[in-house]
mmCIF file of the N, C-alpha and C atoms, coordinates in Angstrom:
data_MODEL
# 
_entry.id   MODEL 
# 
loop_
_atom_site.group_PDB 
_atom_site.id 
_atom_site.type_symbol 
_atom_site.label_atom_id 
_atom_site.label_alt_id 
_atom_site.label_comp_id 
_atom_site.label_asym_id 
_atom_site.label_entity_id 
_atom_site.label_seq_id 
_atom_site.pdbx_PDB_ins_code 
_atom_site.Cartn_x 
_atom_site.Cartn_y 
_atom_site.Cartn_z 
_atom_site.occupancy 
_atom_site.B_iso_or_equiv 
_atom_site.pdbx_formal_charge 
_atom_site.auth_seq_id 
_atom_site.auth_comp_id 
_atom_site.auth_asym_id 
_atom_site.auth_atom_id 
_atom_site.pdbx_PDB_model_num 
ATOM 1   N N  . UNK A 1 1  ? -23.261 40.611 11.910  1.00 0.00 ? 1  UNK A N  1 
ATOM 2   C CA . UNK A 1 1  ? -22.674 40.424 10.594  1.00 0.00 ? 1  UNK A CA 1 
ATOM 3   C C  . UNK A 1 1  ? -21.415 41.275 10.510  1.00 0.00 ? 1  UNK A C  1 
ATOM 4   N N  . UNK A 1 2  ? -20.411 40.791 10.106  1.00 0.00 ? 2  UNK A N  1 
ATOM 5   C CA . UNK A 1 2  ? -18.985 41.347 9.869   1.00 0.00 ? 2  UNK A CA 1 
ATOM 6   C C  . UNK A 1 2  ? -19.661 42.174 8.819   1.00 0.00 ? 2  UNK A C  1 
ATOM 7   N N  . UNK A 1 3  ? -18.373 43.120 8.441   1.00 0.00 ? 3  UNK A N  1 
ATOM 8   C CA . UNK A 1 3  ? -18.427 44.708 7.713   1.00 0.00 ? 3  UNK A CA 1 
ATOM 9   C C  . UNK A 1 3  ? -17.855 43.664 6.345   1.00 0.00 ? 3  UNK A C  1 
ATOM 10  N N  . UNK A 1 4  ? -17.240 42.366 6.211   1.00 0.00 ? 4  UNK A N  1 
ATOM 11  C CA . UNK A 1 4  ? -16.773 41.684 5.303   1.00 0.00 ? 4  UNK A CA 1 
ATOM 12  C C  . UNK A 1 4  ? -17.872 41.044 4.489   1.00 0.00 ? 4  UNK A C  1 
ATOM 13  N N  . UNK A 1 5  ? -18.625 40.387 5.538   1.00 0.00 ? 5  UNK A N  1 
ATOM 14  C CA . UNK A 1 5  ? -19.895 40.156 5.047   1.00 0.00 ? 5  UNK A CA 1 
ATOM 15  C C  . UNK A 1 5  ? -20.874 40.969 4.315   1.00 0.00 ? 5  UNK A C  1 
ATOM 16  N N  . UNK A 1 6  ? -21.017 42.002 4.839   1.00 0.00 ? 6  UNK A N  1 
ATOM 17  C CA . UNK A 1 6  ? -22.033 42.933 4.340   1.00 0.00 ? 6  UNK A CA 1 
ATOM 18  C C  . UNK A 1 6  ? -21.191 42.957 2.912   1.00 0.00 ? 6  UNK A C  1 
ATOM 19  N N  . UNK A 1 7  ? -20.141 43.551 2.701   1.00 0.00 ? 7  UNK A N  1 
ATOM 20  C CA . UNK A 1 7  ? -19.195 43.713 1.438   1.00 0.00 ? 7  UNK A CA 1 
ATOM 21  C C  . UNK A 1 7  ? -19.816 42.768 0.264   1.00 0.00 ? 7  UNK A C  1 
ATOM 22  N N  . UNK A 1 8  ? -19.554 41.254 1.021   1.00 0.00 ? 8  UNK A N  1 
ATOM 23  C CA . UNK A 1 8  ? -19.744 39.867 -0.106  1.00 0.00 ? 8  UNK A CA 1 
ATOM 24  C C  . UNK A 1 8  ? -21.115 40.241 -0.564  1.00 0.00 ? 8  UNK A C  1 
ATOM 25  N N  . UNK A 1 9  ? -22.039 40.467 0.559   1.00 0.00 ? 9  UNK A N  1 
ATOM 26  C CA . UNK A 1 9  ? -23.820 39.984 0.287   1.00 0.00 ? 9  UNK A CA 1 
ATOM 27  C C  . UNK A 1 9  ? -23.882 41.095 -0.683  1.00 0.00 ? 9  UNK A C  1 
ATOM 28  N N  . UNK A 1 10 ? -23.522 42.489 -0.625  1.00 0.00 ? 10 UNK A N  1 
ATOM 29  C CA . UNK A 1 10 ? -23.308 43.577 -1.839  1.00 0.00 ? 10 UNK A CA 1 
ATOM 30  C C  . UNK A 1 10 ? -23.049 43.362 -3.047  1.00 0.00 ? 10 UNK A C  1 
ATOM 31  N N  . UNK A 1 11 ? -21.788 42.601 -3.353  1.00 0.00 ? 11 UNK A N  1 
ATOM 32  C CA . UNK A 1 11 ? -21.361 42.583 -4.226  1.00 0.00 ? 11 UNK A CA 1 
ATOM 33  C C  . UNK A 1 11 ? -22.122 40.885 -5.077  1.00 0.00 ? 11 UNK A C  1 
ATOM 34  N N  . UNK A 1 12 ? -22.764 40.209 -4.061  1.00 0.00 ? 12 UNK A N  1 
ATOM 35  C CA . UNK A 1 12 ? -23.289 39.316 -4.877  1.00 0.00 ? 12 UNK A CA 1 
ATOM 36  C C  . UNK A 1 12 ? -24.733 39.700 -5.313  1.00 0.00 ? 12 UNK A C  1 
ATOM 37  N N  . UNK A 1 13 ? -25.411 40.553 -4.736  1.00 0.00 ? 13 UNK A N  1 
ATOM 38  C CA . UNK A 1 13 ? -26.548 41.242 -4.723  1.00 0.00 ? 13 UNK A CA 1 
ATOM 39  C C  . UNK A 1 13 ? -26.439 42.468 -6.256  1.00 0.00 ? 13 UNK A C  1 
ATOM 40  N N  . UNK A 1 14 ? -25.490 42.854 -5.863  1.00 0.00 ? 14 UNK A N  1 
ATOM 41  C CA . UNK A 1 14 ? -25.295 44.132 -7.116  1.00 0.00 ? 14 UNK A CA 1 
ATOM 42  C C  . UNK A 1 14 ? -24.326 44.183 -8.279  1.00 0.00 ? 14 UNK A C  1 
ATOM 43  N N  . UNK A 1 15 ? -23.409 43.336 -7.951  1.00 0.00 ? 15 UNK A N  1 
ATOM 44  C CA . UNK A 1 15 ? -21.843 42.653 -8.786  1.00 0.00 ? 15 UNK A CA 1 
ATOM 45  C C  . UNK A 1 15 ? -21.019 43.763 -8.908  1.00 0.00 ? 15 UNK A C  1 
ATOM 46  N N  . UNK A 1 16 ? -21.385 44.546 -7.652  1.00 0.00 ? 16 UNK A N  1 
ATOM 47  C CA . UNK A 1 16 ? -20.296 46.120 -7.639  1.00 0.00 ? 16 UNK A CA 1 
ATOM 48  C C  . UNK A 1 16 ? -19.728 45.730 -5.852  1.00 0.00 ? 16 UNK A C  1 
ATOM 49  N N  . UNK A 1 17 ? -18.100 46.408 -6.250  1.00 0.00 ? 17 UNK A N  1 
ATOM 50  C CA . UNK A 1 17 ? -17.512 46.053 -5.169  1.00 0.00 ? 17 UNK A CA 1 
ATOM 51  C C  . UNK A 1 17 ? -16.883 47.506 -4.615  1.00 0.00 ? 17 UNK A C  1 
ATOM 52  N N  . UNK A 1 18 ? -16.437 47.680 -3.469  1.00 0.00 ? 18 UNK A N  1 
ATOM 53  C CA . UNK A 1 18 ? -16.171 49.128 -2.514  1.00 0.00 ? 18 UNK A CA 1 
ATOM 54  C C  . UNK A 1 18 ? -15.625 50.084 -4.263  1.00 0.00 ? 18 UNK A C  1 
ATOM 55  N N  . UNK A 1 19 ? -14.896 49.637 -4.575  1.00 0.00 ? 19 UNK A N  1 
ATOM 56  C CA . UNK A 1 19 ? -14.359 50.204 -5.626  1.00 0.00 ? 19 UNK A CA 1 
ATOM 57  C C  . UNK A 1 19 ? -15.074 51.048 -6.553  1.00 0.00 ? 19 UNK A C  1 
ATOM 58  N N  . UNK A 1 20 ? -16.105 50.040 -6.967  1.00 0.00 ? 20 UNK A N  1 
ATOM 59  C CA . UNK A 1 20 ? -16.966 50.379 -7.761  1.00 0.00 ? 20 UNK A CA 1 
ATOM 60  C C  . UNK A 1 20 ? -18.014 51.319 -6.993  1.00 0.00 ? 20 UNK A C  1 
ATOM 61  N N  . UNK A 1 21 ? -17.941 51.620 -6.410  1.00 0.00 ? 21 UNK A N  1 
ATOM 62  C CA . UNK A 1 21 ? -19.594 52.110 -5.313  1.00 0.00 ? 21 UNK A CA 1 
ATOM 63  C C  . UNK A 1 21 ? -18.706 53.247 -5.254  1.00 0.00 ? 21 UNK A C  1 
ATOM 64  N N  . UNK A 1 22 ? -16.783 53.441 -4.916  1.00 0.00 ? 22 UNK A N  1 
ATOM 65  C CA . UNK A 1 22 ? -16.760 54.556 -5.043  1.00 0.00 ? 22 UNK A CA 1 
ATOM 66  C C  . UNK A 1 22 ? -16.763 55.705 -6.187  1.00 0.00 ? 22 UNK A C  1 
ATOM 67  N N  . UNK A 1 23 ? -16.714 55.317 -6.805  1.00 0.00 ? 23 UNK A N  1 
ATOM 68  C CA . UNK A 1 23 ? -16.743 55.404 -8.548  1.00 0.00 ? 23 UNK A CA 1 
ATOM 69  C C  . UNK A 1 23 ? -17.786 56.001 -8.781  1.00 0.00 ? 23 UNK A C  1 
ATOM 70  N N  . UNK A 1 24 ? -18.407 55.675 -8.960  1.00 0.00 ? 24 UNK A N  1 
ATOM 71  C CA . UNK A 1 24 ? -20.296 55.476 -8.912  1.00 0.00 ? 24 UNK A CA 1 
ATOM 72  C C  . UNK A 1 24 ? -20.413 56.851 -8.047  1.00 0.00 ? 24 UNK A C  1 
ATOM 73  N N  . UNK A 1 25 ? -19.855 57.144 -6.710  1.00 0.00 ? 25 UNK A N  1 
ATOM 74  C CA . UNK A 1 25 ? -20.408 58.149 -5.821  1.00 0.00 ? 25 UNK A CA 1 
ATOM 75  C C  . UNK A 1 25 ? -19.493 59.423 -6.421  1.00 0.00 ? 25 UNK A C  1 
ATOM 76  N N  . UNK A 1 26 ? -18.467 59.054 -6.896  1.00 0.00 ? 26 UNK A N  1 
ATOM 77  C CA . UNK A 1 26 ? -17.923 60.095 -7.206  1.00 0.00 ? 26 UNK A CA 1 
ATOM 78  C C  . UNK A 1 26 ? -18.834 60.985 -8.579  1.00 0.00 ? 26 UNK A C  1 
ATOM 79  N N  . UNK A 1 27 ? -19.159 59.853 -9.568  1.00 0.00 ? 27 UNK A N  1 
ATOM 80  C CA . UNK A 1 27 ? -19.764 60.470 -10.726 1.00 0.00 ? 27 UNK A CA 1 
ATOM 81  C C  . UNK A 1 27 ? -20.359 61.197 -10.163 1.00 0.00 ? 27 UNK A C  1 
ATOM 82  N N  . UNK A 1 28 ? -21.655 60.786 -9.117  1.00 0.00 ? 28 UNK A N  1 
ATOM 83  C CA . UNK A 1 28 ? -22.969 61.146 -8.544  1.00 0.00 ? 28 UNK A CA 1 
ATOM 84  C C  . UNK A 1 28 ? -22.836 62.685 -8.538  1.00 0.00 ? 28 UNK A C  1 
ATOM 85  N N  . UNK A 1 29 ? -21.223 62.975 -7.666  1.00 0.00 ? 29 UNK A N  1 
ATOM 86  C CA . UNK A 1 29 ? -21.207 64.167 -6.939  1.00 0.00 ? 29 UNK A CA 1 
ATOM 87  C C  . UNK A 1 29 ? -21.595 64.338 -5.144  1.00 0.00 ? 29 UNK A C  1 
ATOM 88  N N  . UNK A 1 30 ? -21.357 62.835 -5.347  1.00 0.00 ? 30 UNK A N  1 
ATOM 89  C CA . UNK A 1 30 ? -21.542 62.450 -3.552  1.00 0.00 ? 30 UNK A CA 1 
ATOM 90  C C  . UNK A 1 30 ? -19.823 62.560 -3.094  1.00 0.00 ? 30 UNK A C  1 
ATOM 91  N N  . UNK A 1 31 ? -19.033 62.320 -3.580  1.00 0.00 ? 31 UNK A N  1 
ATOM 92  C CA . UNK A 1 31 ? -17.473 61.818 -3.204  1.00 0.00 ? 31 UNK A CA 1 
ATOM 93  C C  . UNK A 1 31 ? -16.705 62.682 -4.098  1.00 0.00 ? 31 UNK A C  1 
ATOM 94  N N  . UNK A 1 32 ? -15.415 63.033 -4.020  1.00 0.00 ? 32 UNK A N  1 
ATOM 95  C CA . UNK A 1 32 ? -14.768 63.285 -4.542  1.00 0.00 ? 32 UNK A CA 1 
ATOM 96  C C  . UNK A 1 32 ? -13.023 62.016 -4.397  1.00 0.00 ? 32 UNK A C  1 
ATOM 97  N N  . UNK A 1 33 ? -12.428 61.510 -5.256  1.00 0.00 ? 33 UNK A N  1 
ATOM 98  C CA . UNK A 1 33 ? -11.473 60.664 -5.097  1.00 0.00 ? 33 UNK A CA 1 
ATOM 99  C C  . UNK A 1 33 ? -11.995 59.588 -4.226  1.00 0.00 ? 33 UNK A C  1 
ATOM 100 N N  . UNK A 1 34 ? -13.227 58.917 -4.291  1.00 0.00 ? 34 UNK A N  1 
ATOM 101 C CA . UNK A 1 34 ? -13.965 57.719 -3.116  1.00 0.00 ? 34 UNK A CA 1 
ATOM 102 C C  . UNK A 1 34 ? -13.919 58.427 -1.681  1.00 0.00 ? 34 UNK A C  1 
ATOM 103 N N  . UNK A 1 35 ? -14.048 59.930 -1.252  1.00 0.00 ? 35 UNK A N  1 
ATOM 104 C CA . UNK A 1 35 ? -14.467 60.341 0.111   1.00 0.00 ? 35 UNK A CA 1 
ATOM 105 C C  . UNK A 1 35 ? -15.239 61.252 -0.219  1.00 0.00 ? 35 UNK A C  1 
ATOM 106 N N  . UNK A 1 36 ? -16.262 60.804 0.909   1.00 0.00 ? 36 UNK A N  1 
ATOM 107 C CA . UNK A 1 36 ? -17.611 61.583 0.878   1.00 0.00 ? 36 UNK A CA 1 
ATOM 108 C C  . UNK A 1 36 ? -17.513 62.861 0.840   1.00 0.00 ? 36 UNK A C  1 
ATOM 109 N N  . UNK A 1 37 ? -17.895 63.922 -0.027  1.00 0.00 ? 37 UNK A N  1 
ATOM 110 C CA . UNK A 1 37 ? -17.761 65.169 0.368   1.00 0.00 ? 37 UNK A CA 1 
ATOM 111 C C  . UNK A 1 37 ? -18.436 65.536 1.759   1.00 0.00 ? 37 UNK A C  1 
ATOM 112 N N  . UNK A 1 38 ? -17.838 66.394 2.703   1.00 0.00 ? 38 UNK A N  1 
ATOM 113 C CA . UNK A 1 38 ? -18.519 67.138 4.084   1.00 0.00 ? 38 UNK A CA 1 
ATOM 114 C C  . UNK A 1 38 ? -20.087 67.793 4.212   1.00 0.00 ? 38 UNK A C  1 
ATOM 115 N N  . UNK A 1 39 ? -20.847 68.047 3.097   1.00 0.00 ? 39 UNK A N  1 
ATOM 116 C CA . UNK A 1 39 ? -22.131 68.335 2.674   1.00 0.00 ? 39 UNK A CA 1 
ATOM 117 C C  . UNK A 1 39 ? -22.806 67.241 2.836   1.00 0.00 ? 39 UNK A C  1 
ATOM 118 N N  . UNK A 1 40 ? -22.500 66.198 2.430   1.00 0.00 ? 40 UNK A N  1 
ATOM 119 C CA . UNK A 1 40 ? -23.303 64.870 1.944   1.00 0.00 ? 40 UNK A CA 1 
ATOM 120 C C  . UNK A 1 40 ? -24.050 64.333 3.574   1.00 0.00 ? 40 UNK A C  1 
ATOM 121 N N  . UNK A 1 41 ? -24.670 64.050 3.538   1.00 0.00 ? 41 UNK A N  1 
ATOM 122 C CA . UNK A 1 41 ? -25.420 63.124 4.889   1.00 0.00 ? 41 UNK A CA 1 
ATOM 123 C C  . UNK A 1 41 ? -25.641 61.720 4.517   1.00 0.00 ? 41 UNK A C  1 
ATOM 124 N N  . UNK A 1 42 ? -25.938 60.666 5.556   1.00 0.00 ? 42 UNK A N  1 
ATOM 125 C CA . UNK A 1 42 ? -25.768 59.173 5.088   1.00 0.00 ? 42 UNK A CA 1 
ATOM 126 C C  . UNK A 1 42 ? -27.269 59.361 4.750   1.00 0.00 ? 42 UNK A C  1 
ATOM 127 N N  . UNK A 1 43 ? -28.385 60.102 4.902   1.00 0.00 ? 43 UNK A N  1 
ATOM 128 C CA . UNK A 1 43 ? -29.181 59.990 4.629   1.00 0.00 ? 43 UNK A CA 1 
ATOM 129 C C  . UNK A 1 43 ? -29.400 59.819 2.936   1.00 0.00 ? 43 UNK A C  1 
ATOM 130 N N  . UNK A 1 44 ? -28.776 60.866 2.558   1.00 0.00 ? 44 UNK A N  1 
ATOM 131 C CA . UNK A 1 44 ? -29.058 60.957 0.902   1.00 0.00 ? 44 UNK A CA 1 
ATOM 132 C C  . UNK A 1 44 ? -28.055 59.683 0.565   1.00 0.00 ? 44 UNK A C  1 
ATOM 133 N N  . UNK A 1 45 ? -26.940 59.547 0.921   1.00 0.00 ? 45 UNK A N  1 
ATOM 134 C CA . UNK A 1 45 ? -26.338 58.049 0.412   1.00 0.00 ? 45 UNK A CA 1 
ATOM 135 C C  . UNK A 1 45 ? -27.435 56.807 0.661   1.00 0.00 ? 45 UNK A C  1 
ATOM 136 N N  . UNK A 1 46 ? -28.162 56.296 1.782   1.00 0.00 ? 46 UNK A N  1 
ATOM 137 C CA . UNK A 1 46 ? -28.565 55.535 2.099   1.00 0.00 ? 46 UNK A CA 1 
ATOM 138 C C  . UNK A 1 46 ? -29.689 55.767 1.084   1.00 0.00 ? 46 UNK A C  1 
ATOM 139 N N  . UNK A 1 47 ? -30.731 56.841 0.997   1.00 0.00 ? 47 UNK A N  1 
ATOM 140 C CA . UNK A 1 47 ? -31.798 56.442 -0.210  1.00 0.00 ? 47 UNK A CA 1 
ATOM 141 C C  . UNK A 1 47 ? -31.211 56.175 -1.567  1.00 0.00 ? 47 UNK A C  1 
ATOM 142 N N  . UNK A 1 48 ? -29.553 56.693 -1.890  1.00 0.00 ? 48 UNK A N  1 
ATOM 143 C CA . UNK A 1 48 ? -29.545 56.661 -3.469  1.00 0.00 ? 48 UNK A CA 1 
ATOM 144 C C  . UNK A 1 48 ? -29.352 54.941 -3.560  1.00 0.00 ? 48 UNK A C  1 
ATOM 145 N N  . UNK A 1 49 ? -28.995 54.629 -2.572  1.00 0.00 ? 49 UNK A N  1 
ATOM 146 C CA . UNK A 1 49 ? -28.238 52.698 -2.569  1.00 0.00 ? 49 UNK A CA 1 
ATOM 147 C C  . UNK A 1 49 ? -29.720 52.233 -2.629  1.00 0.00 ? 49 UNK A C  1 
ATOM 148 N N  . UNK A 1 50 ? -30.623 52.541 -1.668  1.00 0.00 ? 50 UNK A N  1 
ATOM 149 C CA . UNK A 1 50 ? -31.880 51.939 -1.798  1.00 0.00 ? 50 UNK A CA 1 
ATOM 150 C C  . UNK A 1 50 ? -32.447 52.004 -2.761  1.00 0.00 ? 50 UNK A C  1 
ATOM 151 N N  . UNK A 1 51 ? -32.513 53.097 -3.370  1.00 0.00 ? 51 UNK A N  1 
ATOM 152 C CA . UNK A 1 51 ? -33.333 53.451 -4.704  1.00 0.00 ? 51 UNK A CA 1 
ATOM 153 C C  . UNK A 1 51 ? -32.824 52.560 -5.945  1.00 0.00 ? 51 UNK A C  1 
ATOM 154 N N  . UNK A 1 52 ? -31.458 52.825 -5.805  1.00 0.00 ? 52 UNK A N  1 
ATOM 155 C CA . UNK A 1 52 ? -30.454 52.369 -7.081  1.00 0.00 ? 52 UNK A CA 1 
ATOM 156 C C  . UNK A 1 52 ? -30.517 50.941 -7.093  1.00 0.00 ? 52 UNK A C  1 
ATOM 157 N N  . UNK A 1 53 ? -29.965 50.292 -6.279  1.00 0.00 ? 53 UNK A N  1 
ATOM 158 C CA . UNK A 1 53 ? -29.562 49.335 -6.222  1.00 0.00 ? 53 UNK A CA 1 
ATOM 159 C C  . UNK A 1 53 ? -30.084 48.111 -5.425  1.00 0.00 ? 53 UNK A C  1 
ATOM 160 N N  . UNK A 1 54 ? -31.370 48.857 -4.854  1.00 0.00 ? 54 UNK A N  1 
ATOM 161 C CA . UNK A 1 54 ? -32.599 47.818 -3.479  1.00 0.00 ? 54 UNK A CA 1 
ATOM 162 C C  . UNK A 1 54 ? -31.773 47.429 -2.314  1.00 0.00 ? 54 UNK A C  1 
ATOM 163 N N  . UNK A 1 55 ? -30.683 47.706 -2.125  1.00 0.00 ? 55 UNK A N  1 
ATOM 164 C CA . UNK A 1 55 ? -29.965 47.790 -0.906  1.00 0.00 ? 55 UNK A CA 1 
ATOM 165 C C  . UNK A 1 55 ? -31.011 47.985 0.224   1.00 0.00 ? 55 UNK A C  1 
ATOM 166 N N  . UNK A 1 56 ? -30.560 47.050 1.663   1.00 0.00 ? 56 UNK A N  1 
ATOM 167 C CA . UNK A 1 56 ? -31.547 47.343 2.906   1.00 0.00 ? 56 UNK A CA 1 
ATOM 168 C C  . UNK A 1 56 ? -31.222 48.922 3.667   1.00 0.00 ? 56 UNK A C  1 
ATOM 169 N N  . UNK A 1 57 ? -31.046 48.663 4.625   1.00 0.00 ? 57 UNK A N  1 
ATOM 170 C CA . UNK A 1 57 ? -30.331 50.042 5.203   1.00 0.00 ? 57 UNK A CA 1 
ATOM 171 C C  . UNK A 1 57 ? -29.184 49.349 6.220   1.00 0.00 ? 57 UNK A C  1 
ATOM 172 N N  . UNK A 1 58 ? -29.004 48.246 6.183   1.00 0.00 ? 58 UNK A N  1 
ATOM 173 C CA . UNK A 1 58 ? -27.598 48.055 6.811   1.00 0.00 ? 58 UNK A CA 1 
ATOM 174 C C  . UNK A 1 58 ? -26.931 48.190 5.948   1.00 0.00 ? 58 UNK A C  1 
ATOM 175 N N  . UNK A 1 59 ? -26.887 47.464 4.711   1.00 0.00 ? 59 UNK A N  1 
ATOM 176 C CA . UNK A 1 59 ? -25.814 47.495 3.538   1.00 0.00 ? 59 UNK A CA 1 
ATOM 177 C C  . UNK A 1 59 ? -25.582 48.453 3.167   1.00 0.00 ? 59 UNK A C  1 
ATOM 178 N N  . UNK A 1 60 ? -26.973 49.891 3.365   1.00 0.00 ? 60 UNK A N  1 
ATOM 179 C CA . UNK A 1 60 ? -26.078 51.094 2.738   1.00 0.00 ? 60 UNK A CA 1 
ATOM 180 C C  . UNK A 1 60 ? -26.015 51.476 3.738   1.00 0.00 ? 60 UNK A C  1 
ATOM 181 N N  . UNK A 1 61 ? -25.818 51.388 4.618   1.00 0.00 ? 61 UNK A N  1 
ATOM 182 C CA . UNK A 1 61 ? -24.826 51.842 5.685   1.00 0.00 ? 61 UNK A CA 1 
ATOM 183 C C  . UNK A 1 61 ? -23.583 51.883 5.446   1.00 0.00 ? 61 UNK A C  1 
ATOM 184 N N  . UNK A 1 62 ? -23.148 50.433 5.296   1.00 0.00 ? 62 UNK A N  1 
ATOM 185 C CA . UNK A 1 62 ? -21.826 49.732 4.987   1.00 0.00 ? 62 UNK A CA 1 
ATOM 186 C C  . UNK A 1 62 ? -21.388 50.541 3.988   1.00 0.00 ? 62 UNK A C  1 
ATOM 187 N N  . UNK A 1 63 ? -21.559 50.644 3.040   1.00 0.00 ? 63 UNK A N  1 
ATOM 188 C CA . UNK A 1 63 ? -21.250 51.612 1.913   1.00 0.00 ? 63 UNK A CA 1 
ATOM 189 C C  . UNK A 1 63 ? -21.037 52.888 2.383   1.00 0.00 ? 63 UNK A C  1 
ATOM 190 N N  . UNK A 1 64 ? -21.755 53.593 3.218   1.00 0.00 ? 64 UNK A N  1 
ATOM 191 C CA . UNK A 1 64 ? -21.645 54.743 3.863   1.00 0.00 ? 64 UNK A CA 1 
ATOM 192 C C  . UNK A 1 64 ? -20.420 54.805 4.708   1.00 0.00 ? 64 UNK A C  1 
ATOM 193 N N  . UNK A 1 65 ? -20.335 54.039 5.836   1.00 0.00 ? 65 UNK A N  1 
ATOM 194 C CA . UNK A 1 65 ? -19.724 53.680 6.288   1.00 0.00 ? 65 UNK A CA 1 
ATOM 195 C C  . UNK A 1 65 ? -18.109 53.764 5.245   1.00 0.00 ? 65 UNK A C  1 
ATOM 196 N N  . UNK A 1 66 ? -17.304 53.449 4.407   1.00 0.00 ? 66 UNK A N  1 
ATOM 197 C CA . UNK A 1 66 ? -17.066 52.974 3.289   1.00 0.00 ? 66 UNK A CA 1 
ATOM 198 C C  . UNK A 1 66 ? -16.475 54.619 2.615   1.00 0.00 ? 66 UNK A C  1 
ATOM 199 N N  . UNK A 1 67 ? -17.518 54.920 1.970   1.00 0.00 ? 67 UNK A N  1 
ATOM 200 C CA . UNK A 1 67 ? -17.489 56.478 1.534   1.00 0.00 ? 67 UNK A CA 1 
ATOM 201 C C  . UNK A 1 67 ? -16.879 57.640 2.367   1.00 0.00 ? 67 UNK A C  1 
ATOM 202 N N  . UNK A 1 68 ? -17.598 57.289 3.622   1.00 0.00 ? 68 UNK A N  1 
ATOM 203 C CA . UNK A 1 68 ? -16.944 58.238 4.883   1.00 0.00 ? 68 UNK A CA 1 
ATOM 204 C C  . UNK A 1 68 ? -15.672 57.890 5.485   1.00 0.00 ? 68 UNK A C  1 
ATOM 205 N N  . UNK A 1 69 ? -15.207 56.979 5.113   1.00 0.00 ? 69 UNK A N  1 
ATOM 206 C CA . UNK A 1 69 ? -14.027 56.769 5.767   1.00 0.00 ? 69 UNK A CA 1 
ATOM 207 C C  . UNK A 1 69 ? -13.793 56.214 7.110   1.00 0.00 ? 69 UNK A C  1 
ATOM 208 N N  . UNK A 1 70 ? -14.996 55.786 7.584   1.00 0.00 ? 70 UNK A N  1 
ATOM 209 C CA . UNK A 1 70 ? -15.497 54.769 9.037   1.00 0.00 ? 70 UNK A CA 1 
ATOM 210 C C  . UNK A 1 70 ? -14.434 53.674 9.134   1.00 0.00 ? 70 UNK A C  1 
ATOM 211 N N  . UNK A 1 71 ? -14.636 53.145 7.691   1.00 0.00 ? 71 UNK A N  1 
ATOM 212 C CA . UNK A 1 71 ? -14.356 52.068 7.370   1.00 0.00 ? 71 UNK A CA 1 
ATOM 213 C C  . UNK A 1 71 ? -13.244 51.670 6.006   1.00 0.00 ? 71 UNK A C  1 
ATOM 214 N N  . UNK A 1 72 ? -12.798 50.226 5.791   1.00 0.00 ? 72 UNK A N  1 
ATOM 215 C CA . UNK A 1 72 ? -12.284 50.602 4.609   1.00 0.00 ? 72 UNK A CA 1 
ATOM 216 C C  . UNK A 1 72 ? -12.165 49.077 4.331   1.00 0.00 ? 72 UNK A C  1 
ATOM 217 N N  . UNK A 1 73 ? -12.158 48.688 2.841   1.00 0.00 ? 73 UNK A N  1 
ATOM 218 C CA . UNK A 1 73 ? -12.116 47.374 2.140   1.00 0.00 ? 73 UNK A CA 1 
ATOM 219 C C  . UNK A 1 73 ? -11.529 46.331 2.781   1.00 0.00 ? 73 UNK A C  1 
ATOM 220 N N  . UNK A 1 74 ? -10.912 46.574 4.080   1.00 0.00 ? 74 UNK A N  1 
ATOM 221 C CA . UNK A 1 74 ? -10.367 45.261 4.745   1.00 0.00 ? 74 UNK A CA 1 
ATOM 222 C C  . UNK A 1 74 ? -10.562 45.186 6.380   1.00 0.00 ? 74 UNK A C  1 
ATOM 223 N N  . UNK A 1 75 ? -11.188 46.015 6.599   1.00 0.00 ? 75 UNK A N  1 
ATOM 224 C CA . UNK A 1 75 ? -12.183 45.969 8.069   1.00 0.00 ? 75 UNK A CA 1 
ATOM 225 C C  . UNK A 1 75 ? -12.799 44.727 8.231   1.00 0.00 ? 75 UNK A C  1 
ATOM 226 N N  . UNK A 1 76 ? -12.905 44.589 9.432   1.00 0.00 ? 76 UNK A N  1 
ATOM 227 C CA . UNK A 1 76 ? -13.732 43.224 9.852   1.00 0.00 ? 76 UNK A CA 1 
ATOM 228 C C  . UNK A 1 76 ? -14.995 43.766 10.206  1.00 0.00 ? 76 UNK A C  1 
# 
């Protein structure tokens, strides 16, 4: 599955898009300006997506992925 894909199945799954997820992480105190703060582990991102939002663990990956700066809104 493309990193584009995962994006769509997210945002049709939750109706929140990279934007919004960074937003969201920033309130949390996971991110500061949509990048992950250096403390944070994908672990605690990956349960808050699961918890929050029923995300699998690829998708919050992707998001992780995303937050950390792996990746970014126009990656394949």
């Amino acid at each position: 599955m493309s990193f584009q894909a995962y994006l769509k199945t997210i945002k049709e799954k939750t109706g929140l898009g990279p934007v919004d997820f960074k937003k969201i992480a920033d309130e949390k105190g996971f991110s500061e300006n949509g990048q992950l703060n250096a403390n944070i582990k994908a672990t605690e991102i990956v349960n808050w997506l699961k918890q929050d939002f029923e995300l699998g663990h690829g998708h919050a990956m992707a998001i992780y992925a995303l937050l950390k700066g792996i990746k970014n809104e126009d990656s394949v």
